[in-house]
C-alpha positions in Angstrom: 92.5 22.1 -47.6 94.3 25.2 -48.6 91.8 25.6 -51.1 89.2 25.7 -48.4 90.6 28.2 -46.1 91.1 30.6 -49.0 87.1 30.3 -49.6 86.9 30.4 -45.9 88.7 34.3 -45.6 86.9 34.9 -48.8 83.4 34.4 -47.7 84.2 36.4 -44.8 85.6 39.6 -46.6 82.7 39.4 -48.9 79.9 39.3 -46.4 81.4 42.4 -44.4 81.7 44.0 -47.5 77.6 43.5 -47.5 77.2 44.4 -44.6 79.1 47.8 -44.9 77.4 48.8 -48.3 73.8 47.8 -46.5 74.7 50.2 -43.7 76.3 52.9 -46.1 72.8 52.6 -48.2 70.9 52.8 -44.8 72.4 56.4 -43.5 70.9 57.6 -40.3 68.9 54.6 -39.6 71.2 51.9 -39.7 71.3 49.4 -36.6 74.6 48.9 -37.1 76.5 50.2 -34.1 80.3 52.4 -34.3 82.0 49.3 -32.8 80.2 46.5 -35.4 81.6 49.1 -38.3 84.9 49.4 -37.5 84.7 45.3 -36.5 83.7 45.4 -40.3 86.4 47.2 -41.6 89.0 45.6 -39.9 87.7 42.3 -41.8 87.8 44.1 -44.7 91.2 45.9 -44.7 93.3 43.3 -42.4 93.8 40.2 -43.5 96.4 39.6 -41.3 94.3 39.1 -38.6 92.1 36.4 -41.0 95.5 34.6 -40.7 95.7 33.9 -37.7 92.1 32.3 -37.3 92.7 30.1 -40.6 95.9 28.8 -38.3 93.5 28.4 -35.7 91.3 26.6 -37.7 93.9 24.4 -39.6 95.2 23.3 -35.7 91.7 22.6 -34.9 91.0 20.4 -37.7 94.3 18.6 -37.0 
């Protein structure tokens, strides 16, 4: 199960990272808006907060 929630918070990370380098190779005409970036970044560089929904998840599963 552990094994899971790792892939889980991995999955995650790695699509926001996608995300971020489509917008960065996009420039001016991005969709993306401030808020959805910085909701991207968090992802990225807090994974602290991923904690707390892979407890979430783990209670829900219970």
């Amino acid at each position: 199960m552990k094994k899971n929630i790792q892939k889980l918070r991995t999955n995650k990370v790695r699509k926001a990272q996608l995300k971020l380098s489509k917008h960065k190779s996009m420039g001016t005409r991005s969709n993306f808006s401030i808020y959805e970036v910085a909701s991207l970044m968090d992802v990225v560089q807090n994974r602290s907060q991923m904690k707390n929904e892979s407890m979430l998840f783990s209670i829900h599963m219970n």
